[in-house]
Biotite code that builds the C-alpha atoms (Angstrom):
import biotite.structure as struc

atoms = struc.array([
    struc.Atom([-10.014, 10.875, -1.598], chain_id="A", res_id=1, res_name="UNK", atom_name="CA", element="C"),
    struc.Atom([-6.830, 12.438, -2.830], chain_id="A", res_id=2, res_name="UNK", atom_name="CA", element="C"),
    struc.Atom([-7.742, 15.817, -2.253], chain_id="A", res_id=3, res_name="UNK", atom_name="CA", element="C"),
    struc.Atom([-8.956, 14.567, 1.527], chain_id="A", res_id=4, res_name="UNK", atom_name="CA", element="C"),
    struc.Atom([-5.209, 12.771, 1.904], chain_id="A", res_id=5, res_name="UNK", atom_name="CA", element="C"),
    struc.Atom([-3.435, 15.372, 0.772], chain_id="A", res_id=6, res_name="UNK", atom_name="CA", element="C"),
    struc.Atom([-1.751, 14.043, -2.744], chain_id="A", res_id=7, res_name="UNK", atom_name="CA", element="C"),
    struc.Atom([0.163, 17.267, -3.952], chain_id="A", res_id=8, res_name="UNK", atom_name="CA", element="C"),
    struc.Atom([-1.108, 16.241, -7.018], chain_id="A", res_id=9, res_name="UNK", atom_name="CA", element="C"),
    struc.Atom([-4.294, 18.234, -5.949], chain_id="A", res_id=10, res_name="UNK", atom_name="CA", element="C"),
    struc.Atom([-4.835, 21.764, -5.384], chain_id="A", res_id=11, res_name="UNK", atom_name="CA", element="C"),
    struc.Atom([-7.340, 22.821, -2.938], chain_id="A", res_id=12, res_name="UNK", atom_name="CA", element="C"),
    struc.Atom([-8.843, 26.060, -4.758], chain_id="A", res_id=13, res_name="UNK", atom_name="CA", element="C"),
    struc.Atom([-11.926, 26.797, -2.277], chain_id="A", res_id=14, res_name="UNK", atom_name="CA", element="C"),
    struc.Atom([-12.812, 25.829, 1.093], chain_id="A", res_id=15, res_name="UNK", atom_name="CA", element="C"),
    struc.Atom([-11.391, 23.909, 3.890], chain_id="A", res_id=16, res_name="UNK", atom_name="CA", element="C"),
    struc.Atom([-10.847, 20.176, 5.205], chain_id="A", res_id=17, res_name="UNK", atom_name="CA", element="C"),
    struc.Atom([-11.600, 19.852, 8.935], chain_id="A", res_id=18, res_name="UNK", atom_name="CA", element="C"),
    struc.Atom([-10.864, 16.847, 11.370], chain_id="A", res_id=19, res_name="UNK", atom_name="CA", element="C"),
    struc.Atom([-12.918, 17.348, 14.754], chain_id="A", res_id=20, res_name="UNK", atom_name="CA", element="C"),
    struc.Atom([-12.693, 20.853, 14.062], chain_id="A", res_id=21, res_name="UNK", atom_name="CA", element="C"),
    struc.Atom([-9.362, 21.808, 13.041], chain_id="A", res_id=22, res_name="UNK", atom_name="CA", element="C"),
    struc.Atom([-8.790, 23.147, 9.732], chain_id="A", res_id=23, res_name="UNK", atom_name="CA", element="C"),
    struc.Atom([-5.691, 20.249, 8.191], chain_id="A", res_id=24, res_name="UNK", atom_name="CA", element="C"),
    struc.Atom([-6.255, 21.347, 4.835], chain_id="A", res_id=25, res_name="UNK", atom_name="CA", element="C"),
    struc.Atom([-2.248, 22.893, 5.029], chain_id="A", res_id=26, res_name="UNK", atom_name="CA", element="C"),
    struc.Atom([-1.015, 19.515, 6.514], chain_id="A", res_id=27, res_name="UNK", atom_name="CA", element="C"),
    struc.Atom([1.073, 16.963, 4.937], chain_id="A", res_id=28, res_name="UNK", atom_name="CA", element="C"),
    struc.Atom([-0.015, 13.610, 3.938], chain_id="A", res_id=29, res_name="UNK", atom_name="CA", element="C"),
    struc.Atom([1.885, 12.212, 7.484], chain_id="A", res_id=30, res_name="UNK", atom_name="CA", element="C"),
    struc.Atom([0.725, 14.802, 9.738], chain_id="A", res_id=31, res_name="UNK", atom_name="CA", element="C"),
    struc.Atom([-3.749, 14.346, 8.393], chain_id="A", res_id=32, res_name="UNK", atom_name="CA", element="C"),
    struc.Atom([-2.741, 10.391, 8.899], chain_id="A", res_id=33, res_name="UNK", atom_name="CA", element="C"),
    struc.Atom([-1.303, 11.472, 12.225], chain_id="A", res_id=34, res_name="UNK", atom_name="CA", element="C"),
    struc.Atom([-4.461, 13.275, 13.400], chain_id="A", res_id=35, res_name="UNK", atom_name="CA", element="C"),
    struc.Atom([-6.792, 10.465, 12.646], chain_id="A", res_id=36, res_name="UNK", atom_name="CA", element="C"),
    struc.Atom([-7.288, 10.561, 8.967], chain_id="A", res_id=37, res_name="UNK", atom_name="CA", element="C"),
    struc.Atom([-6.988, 7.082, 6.972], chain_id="A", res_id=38, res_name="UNK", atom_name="CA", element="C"),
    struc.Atom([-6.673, 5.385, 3.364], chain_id="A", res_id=39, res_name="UNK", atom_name="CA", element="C"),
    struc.Atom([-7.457, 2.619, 2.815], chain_id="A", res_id=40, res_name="UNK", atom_name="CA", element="C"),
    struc.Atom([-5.929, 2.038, -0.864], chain_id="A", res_id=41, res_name="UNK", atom_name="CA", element="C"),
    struc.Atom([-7.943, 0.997, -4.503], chain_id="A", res_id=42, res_name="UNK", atom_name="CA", element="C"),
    struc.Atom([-4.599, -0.755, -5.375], chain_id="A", res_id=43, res_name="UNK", atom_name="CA", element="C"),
    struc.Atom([-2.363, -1.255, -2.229], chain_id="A", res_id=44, res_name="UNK", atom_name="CA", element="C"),
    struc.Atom([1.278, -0.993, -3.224], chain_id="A", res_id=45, res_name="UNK", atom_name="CA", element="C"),
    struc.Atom([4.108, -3.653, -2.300], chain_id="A", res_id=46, res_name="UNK", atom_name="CA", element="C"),
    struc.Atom([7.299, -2.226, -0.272], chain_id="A", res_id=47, res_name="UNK", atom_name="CA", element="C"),
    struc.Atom([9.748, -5.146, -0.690], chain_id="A", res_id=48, res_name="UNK", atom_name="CA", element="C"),
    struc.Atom([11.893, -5.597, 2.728], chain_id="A", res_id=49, res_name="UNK", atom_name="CA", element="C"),
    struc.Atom([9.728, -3.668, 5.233], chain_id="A", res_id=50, res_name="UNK", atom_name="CA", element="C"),
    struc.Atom([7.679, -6.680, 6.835], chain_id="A", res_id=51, res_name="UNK", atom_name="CA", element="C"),
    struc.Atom([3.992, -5.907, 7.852], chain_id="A", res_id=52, res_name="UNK", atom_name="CA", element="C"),
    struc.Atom([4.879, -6.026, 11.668], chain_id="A", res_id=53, res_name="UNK", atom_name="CA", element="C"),
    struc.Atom([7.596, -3.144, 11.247], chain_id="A", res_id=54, res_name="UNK", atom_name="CA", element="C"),
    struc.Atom([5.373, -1.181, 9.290], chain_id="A", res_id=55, res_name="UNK", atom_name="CA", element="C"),
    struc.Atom([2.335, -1.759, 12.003], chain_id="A", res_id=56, res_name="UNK", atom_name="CA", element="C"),
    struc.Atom([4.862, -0.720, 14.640], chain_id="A", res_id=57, res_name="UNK", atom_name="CA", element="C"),
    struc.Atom([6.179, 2.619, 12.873], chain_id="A", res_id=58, res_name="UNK", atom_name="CA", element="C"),
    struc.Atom([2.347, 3.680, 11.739], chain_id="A", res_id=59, res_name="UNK", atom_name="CA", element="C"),
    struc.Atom([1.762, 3.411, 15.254], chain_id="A", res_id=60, res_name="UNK", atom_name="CA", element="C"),
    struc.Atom([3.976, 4.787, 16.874], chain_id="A", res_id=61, res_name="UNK", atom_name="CA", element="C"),
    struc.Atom([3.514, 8.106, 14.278], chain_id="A", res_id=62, res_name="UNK", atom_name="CA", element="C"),
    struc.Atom([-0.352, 7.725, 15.192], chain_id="A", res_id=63, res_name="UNK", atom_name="CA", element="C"),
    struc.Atom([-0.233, 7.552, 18.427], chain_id="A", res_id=64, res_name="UNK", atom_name="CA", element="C"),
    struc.Atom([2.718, 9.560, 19.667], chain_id="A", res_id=65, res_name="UNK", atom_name="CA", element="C"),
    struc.Atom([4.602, 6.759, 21.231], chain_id="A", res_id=66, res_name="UNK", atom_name="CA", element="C"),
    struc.Atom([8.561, 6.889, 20.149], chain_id="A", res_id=67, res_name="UNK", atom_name="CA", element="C"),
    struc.Atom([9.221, 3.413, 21.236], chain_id="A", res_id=68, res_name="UNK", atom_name="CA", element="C"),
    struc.Atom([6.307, 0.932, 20.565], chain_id="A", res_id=69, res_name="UNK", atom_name="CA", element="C"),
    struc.Atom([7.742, -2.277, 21.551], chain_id="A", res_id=70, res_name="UNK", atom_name="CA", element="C"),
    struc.Atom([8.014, -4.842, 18.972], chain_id="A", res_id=71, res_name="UNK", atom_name="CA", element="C"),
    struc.Atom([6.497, -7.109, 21.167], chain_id="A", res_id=72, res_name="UNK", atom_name="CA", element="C"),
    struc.Atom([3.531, -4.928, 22.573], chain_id="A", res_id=73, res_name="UNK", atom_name="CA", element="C"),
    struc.Atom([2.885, -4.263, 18.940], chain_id="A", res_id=74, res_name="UNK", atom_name="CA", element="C"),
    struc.Atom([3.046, -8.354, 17.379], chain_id="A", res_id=75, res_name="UNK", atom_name="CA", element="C"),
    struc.Atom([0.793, -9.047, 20.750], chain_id="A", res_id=76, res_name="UNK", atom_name="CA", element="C"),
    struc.Atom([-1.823, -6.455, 19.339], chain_id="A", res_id=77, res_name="UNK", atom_name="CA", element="C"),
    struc.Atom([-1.319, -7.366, 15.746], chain_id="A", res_id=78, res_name="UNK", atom_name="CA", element="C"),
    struc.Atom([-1.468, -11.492, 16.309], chain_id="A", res_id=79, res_name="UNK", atom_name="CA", element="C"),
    struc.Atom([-4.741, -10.483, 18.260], chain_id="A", res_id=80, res_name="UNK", atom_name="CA", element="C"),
    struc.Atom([-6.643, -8.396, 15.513], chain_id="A", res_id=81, res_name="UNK", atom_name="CA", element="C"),
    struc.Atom([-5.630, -11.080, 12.913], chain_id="A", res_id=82, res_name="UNK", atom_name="CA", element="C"),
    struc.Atom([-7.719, -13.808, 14.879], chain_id="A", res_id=83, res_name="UNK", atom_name="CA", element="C"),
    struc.Atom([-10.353, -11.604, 15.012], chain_id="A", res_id=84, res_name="UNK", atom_name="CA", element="C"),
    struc.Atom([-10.289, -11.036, 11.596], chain_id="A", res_id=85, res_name="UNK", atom_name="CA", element="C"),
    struc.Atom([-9.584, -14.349, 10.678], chain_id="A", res_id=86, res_name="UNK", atom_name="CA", element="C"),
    struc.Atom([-6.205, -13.841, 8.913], chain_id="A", res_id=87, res_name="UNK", atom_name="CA", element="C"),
    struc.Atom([-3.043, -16.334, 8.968], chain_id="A", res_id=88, res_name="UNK", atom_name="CA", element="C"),
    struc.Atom([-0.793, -15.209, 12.062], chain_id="A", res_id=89, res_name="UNK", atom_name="CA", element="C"),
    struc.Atom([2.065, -15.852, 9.702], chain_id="A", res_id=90, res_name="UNK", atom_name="CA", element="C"),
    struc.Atom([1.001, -12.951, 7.590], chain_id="A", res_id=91, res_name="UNK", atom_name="CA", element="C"),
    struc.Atom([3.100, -10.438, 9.797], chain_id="A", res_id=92, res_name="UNK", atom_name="CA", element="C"),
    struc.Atom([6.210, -11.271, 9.036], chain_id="A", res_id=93, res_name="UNK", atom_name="CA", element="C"),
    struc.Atom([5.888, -11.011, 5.432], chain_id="A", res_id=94, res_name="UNK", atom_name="CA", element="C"),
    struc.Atom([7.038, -8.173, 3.292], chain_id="A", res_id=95, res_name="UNK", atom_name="CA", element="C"),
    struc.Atom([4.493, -5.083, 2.648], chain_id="A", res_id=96, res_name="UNK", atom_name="CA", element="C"),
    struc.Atom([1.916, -7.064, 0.365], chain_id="A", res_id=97, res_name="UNK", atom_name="CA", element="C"),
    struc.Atom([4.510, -8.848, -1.597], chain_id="A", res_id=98, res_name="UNK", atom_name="CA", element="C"),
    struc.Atom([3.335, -11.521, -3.008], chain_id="A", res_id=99, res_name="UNK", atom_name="CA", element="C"),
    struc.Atom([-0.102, -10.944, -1.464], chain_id="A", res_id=100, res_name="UNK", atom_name="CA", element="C"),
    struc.Atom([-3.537, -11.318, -3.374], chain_id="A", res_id=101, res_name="UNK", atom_name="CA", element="C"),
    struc.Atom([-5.883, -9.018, -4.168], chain_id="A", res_id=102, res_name="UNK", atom_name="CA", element="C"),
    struc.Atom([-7.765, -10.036, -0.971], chain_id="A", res_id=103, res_name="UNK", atom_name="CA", element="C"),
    struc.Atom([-4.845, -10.449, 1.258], chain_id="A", res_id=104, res_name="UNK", atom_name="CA", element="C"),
    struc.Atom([-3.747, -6.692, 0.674], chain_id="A", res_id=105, res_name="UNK", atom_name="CA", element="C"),
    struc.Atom([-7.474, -5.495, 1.103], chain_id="A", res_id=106, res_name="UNK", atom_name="CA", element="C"),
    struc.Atom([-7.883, -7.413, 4.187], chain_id="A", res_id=107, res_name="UNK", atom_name="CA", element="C"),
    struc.Atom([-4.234, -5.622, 5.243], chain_id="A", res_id=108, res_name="UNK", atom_name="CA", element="C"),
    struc.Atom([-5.546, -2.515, 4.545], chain_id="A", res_id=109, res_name="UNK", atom_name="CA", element="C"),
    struc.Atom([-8.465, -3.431, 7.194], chain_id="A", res_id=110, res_name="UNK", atom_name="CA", element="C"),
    struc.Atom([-6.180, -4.363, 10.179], chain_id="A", res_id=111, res_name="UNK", atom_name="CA", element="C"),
    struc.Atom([-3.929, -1.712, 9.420], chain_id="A", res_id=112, res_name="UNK", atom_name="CA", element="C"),
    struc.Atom([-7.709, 0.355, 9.942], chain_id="A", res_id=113, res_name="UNK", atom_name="CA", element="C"),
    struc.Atom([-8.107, -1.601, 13.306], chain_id="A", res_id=114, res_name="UNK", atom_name="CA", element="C"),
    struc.Atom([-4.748, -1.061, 14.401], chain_id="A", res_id=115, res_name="UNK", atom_name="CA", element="C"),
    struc.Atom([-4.450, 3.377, 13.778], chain_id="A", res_id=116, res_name="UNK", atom_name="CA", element="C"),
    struc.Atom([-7.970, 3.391, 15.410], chain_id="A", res_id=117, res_name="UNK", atom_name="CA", element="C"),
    struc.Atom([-8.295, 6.906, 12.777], chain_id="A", res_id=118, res_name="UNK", atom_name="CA", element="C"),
    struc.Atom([-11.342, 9.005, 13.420], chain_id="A", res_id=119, res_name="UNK", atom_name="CA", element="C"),
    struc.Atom([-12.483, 9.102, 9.713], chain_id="A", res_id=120, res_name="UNK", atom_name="CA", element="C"),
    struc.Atom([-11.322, 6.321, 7.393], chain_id="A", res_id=121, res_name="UNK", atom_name="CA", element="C"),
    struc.Atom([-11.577, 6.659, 3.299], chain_id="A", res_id=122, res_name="UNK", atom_name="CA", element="C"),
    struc.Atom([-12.055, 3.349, 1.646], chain_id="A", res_id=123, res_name="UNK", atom_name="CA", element="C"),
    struc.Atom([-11.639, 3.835, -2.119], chain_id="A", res_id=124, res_name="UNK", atom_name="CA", element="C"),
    struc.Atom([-13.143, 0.882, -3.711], chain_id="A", res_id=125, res_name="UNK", atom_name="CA", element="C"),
    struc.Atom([-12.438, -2.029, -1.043], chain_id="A", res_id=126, res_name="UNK", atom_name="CA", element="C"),
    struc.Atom([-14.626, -4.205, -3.470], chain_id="A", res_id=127, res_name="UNK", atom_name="CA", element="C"),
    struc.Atom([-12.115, -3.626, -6.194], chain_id="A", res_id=128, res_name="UNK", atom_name="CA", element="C"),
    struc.Atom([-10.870, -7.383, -7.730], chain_id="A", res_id=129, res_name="UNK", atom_name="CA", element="C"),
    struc.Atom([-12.357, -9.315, -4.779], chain_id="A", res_id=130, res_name="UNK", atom_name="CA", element="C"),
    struc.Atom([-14.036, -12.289, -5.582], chain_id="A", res_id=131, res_name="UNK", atom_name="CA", element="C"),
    struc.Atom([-17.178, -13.489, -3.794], chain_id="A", res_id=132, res_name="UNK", atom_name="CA", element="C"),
    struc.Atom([-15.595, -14.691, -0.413], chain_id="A", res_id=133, res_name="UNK", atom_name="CA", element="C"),
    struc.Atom([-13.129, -12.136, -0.077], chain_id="A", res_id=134, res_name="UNK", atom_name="CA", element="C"),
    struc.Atom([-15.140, -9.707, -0.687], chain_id="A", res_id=135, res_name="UNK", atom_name="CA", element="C"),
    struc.Atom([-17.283, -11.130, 2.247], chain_id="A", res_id=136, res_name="UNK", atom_name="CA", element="C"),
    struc.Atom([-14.016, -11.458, 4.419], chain_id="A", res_id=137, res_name="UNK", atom_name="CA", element="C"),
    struc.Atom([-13.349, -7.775, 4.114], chain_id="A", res_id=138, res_name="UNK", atom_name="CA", element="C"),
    struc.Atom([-16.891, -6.634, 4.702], chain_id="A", res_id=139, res_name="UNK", atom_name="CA", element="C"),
    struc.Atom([-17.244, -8.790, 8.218], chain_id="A", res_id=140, res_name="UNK", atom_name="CA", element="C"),
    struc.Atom([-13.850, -6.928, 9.151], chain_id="A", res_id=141, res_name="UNK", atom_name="CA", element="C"),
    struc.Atom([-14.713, -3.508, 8.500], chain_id="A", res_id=142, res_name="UNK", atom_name="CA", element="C"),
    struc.Atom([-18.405, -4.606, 10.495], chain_id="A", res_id=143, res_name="UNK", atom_name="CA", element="C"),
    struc.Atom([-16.246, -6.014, 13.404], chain_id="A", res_id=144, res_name="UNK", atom_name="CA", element="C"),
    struc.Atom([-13.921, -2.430, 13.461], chain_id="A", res_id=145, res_name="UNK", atom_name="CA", element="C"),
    struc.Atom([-17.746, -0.661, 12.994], chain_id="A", res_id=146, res_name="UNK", atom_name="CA", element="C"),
    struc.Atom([-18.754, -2.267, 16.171], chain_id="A", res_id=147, res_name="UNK", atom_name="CA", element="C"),
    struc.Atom([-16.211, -2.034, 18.451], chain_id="A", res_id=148, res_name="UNK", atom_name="CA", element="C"),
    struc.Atom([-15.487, 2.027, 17.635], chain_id="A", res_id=149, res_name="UNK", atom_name="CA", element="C"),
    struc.Atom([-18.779, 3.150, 16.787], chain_id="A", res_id=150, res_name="UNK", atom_name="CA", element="C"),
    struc.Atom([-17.830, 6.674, 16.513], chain_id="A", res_id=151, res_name="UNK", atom_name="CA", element="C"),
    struc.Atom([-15.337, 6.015, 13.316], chain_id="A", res_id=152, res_name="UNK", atom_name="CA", element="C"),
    struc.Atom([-16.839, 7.254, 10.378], chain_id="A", res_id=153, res_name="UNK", atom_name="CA", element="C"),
    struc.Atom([-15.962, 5.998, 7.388], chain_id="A", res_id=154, res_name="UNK", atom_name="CA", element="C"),
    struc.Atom([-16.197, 7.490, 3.604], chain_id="A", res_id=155, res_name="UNK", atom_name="CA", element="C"),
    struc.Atom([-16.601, 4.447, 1.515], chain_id="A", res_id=156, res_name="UNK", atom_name="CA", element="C"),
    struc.Atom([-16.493, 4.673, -2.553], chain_id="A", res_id=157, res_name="UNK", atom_name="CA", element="C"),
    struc.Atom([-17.915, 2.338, -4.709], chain_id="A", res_id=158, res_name="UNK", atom_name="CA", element="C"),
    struc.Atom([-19.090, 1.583, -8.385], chain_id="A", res_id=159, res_name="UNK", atom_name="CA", element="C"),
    struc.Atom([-20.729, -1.564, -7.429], chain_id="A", res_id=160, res_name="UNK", atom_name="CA", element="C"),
    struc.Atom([-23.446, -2.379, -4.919], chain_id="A", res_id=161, res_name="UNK", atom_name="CA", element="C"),
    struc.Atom([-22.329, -5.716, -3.750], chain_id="A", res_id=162, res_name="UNK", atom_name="CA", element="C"),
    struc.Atom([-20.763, -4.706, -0.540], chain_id="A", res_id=163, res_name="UNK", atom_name="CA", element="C"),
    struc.Atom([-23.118, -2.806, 0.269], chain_id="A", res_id=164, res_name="UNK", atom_name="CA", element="C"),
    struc.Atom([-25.228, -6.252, 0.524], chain_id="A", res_id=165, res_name="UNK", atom_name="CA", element="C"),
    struc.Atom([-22.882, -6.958, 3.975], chain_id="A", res_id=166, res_name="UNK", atom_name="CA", element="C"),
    struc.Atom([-22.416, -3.344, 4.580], chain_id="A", res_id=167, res_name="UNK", atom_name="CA", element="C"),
    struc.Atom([-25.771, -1.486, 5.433], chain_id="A", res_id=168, res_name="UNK", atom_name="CA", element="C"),
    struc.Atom([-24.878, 2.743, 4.639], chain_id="A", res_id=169, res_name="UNK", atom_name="CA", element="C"),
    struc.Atom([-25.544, 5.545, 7.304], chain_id="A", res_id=170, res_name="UNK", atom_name="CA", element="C"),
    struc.Atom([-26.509, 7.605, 4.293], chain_id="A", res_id=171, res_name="UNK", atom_name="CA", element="C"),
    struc.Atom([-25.571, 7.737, 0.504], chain_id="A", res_id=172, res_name="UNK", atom_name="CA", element="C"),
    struc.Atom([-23.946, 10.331, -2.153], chain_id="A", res_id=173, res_name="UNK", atom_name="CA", element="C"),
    struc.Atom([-24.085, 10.116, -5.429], chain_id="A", res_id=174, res_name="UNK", atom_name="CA", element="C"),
    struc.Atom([-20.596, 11.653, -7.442], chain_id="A", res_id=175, res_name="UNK", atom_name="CA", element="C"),
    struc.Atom([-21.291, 13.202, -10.868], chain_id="A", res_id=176, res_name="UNK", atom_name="CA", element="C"),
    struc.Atom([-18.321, 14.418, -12.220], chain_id="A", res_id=177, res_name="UNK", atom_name="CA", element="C"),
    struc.Atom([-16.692, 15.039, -8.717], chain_id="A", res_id=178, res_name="UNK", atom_name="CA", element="C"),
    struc.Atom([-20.021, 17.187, -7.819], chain_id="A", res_id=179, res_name="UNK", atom_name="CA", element="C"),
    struc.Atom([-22.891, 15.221, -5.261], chain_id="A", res_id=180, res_name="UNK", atom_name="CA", element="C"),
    struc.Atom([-25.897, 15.319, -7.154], chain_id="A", res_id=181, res_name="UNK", atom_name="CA", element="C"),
    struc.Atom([-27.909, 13.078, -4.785], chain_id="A", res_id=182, res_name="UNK", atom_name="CA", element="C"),
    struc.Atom([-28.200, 12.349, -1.236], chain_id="A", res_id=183, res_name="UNK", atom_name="CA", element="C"),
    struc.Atom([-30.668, 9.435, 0.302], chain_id="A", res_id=184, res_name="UNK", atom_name="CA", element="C"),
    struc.Atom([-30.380, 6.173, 1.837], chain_id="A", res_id=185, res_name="UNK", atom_name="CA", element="C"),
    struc.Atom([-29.322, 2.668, 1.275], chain_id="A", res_id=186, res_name="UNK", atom_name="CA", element="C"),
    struc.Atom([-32.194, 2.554, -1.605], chain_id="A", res_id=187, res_name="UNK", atom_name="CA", element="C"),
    struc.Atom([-30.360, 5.083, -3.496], chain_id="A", res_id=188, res_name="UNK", atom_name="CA", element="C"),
    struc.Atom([-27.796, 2.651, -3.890], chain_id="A", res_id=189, res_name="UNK", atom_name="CA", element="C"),
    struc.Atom([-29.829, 0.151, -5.240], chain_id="A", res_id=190, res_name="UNK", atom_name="CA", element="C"),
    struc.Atom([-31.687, 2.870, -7.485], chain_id="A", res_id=191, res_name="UNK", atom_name="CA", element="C"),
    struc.Atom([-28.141, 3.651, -9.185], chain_id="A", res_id=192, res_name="UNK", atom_name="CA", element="C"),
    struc.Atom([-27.708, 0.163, -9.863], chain_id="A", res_id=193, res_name="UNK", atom_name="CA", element="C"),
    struc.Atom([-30.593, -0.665, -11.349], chain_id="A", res_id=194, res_name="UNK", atom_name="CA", element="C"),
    struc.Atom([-30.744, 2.845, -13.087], chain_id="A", res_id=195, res_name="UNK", atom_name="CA", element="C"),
    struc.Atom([-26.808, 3.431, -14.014], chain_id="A", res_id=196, res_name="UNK", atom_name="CA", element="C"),
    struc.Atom([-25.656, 6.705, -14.037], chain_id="A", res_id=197, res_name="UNK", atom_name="CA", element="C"),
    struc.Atom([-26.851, 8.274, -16.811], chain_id="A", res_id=198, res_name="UNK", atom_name="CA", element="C"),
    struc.Atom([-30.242, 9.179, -15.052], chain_id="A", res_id=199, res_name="UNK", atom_name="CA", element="C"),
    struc.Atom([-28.493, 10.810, -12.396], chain_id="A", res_id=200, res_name="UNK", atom_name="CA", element="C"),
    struc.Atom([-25.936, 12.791, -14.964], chain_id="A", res_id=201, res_name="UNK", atom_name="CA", element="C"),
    struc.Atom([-29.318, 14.639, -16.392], chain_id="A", res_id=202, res_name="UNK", atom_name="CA", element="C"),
    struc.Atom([-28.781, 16.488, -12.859], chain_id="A", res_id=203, res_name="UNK", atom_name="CA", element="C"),
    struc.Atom([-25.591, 17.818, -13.632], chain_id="A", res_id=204, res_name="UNK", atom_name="CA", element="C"),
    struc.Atom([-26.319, 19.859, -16.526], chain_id="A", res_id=205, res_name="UNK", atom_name="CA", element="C"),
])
């Protein structure tokens, strides 16, 4: 996920990282997020003073190309995705997850997904610290985005198979020590859970 995003913590060594078939591995950060490229955070950060409606509006506008989203255009679409994902309309106009709960910032992280419409999203560890029902909340979001743009593909990482119990895989990798050492369907999933890894990390060697 970091190396996909671009964290200059990472050097890419070999290969290349293509988005509908241009070569971004040179890009920033900004400019893979601008061509369609998404995070969706293990541990969301707070930005005290910058309210979620002005950040919407200014990830928009980068994503999008448009200088000057309105502020109203953009609250219209905002107040609409958070009834569809059943989220407080009063959540806007607070601060960048400040304050939020470990289920209010994942369920952020999903309209902020609606809202850039990005052609591949990365989801590391949505599941992370969500209890039972929020867990669910987030799942029946990312399902609603799934079916209204099914041609978003989305990378999600997990340790845990819970959410994939509301979230049926396309296919699924298993990551040894950052090398795929497995490739099936949604019963591989349930094969590493009842397994663990250590019958997988026999591959490896």
């Amino acid at each position: 996920a970091n190396v996909l995003l671009g964290n200059p913590a990472y050097e890419v060594d070999s290969g290349t990282i293509e988005l509908l078939g241009e070569d971004i591995t040179a890009c920033s950060p900004d400019e893979r997020a601008a061509r369609g490229l998404f995070l969706g955070f293990q541990h969301p950060e707070s930005i005290s003073g910058v309210s979620v409606l002005n950040f919407l509006r200014q990830a928009m506008s980068t994503r999008k190309g448009i200088e000057n989203y309105s502020v109203l255009e953009v609250r219209l679409l905002v107040l609409d995705w958070c009834r569809r994902l059943g989220m407080d309309q009063r959540f806007v106009e607070r601060y960048l997850n400040e304050g939020f709960s470990g289920g209010e910032r994942k369920r952020n992280e999903i309209l902020q997904m609606a809202l850039l419409e990005p052609a591949f999203a990365v989801l590391d560890e949505t599941d992370s610290g969500l209890d039972i029902d929020a867990l669910k909340a987030v799942a029946e979001g990312i399902a609603i985005i799934r079916s209204e743009r099914p041609q978003l593909a989305i990378l999600l990482i997990t340790h845990y198979h819970r959410i994939l119990d509301h979230l049926a895989p396309d296919v699924v990798h298993v990551l040894v020590d950052g090398r795929i050492v497995e490739t099936g369907g949604p019963e591989l999933a349930r094969a590493v859970e009842e397994q663990g890894l250590a019958a997988f990390r026999a591959r490896v060697a």
